[in-house]
C-alpha positions in Angstrom: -32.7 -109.6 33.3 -35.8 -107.4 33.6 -38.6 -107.9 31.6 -39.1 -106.1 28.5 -42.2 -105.1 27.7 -41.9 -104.3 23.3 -44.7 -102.4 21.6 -47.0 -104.9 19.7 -47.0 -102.0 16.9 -42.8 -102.5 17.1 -42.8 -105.8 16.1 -45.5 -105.8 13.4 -42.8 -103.5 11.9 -40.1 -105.7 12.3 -41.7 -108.7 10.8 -42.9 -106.6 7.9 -39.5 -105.2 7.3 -38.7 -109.2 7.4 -41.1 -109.9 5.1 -40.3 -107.6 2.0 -36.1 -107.5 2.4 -34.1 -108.5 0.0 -33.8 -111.9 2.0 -37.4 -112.8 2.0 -37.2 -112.8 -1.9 -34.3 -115.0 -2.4 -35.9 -118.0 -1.9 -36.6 -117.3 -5.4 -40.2 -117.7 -5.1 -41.2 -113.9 -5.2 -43.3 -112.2 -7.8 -43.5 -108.7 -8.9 -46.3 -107.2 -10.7 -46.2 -103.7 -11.5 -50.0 -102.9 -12.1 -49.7 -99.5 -12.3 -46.5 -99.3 -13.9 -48.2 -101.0 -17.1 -47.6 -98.6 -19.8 -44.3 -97.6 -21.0 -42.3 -94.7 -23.3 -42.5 -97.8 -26.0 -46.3 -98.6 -25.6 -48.3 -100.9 -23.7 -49.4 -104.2 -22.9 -52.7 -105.3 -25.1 -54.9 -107.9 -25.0 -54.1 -111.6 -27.4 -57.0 -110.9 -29.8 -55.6 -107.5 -30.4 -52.6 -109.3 -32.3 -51.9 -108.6 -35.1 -48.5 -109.7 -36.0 -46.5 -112.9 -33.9 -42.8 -113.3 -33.1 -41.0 -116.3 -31.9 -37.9 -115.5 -29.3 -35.6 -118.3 -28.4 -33.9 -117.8 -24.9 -30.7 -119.1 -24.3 -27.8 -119.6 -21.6 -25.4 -117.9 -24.1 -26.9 -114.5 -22.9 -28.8 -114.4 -26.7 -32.2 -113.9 -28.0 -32.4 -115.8 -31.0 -36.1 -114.0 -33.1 -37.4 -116.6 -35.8 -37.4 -113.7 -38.3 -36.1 -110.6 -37.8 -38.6 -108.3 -36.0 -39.8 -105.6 -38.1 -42.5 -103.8 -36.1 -44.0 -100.5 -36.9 -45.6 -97.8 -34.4 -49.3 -99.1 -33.4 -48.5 -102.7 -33.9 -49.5 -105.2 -31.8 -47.9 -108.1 -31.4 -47.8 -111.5 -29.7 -44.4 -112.6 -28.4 -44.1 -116.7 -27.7 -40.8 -117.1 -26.0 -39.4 -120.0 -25.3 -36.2 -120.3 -22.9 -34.2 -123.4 -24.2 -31.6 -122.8 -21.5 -31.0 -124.6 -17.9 -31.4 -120.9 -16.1 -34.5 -118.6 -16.0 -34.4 -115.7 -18.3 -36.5 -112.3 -18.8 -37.9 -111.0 -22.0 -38.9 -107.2 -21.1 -40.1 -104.6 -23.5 -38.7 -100.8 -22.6 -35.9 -98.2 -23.7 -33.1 -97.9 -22.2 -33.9 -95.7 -18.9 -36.5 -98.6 -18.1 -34.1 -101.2 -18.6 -31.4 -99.0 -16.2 -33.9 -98.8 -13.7 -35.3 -103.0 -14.0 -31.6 -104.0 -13.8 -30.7 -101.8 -10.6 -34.1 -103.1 -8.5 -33.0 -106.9 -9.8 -29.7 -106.4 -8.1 -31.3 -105.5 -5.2 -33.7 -108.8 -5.3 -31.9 -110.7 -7.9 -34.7 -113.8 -7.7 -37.5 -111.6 -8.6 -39.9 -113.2 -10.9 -42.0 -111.3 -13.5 -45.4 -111.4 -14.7 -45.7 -107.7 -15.8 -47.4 -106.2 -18.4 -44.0 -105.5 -19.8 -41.9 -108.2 -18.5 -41.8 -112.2 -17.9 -39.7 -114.4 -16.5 -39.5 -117.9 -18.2 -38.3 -120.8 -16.4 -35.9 -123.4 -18.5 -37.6 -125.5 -20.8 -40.7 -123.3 -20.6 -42.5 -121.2 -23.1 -44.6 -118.2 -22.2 -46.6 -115.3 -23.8 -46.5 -111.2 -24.1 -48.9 -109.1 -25.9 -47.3 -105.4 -26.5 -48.9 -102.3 -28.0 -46.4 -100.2 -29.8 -46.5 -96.4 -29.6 -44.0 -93.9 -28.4 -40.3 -93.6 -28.5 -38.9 -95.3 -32.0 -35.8 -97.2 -30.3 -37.4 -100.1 -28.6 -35.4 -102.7 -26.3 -35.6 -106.4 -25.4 -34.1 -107.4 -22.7 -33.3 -109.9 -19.9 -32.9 -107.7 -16.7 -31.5 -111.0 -14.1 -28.0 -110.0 -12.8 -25.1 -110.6 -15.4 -27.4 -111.2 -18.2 -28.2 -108.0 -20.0 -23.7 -107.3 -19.2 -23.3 -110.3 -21.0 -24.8 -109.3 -24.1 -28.7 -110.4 -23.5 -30.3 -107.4 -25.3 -31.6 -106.2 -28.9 -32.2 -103.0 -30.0 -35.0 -102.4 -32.3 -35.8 -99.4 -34.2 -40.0 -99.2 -34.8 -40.2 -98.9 -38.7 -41.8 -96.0 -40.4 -41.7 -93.6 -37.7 
């Protein structure tokens, strides 16, 4: 067989493509920020001192989000969401409306071992509890979801209406 001389710029490609398929990702260890996808059509992230409300969310493998009270949230609120995941599997929270949700759940299918730490989204591993700050402004229908494969299908969502909008 002759020798085969391949372009050094060729196989920079190659090992990029490598590096950011759908294959590279499931070792379940990649992360997805979306810095400049921060804001949303339901508001924004915000900083913790800018709290001015907290909600507890319980995560669990019955595909539920269990809220200590129920969420009553008005437009320009901003709130701090402890969530706890009391299940054996990772789970999302995520803060959008529906077309954001649409779009999460089809790039999840395509890496479904993404992990979030978004301005919007988190994942939370079992047993763990982590924290979300959200600014409310915008659209007045407001969704929390869990975006991983199967989950939101299987009933892992809540609709909230912003009150006094």
């Amino acid at each position: 067989m002759d020798n085969v001389q391949i372009p050094k710029a060729a196989i920079i490609l190659f090992s990029m493509t490598l590096l950011t398929s759908p294959l590279a990702s499931a070792s379940g260890t990649g992360h997805h920020h979306h810095k400049e996808e921060t804001t949303s059509a339901v508001g924004q992230p915000a900083e913790k001192s800018q709290a001015t409300k907290t909600i507890h969310v319980v995560m669990n493998d019955k595909m539920q989000f269990s809220f200590q009270e129920k969420p009553s949230i008005k437009p320009g609120e901003t709130v701090l969401f402890i969530v706890k995941n009391d299940g054996k599997i990772p789970h999302e929270f995520s803060i959008g409306n529906q077309h954001e949700h649409k779009e999460h759940q089809k790039m999840m299918r395509e890496m479904p071992n993404m992990r979030h730490e978004d301005g919007n989204t988190i994942t939370v591993d079992p047993g763990k509890t982590k924290e979300i700050v959200w600014q409310f402004s915008g659209e007045k229908e407001v969704i929390f979801a869990c975006n991983i494969p199967g989950h939101y299908e299987a009933g892992m969502h809540h609709a909230l209406h912003l009150q006094g909008k």
